[in-house]
N, C-alpha and C positions, 0 to 999 in steps of 0.2 A: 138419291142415295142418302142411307143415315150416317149418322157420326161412327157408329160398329163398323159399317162398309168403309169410308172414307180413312178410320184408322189401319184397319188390312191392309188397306193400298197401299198407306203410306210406310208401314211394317216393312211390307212388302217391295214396294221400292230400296229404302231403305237396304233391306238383306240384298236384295236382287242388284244393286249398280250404284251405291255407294261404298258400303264395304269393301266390294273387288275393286271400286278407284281409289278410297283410301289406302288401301293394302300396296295397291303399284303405287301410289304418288310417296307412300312412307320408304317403299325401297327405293326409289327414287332419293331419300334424302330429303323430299318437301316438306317446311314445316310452315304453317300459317300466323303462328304467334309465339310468341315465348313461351316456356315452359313456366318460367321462375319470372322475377322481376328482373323487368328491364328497361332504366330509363328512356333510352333511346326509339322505346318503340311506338310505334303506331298503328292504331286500326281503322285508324280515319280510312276510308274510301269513296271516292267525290261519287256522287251518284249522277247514272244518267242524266244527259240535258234533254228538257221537256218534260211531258205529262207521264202520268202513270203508261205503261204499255198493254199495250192489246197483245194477249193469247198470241194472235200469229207473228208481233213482233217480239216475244220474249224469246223463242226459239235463237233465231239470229243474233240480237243481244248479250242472252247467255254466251253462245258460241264466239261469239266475236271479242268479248270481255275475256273469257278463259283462255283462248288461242294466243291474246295480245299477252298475258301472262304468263302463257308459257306452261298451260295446265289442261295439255291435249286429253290428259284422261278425263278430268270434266268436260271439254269440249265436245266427247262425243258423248257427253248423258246428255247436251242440251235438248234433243229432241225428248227426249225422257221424264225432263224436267215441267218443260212446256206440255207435254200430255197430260204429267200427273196435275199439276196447275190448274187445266183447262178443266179434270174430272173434279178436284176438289173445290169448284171455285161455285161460289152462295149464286146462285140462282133467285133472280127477284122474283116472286111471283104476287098477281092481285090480288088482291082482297081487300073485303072491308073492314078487318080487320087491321085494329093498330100495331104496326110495327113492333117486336120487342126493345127496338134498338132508337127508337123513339122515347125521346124523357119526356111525358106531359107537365105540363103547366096547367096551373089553374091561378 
């Protein structure tokens, strides 16, 4: 997939199961952060214990994190989330060729 594909997706997610969660969680009343200043806030959030997660653990993770929060409408994009993920995620492939992501040395 190119970067042109990989952005539609995300557009696309995007339109398609964010906006209709953001739209119920706003009637809802949920808000994520201050609007304005406010000393008392915080956006620290302890991150998972352990390594990075695998594809098939992100599913559950998301859901299990949003549920304990109490943000059933993202709990059900978890699988959604974990799909788009798995399609956008860099693919290694061989070659003899150097990495771009490699800084040579001399």
């Amino acid at each position: 997939m190119n970067s042109t594909d990989d952005e539609r997706r995300a557009r696309r997610f995007f339109r398609r199961h964010l906006i209709p969660a953001a739209q119920r969680l706003r009637a809802r009343g949920v808000t994520f952060f201050p609007l304005g200043p406010d000393e008392d806030a915080s956006w620290f959030s302890s991150p998972p214990a352990g390594d990075f997660l695998e594809i098939g653990d992100l599913e559950a993770s998301l859901r299990e994190h949003w549920e304990r929060e109490g943000l059933d409408e993202l709990a059900r994009l978890a699988r959604a989330f974990a799909d788009l993920a798995d399609a956008l995620e860099i693919r290694q492939q061989d070659s003899a060729d150097l990495s771009p992501f490699v800084y040579v040395m001399y």
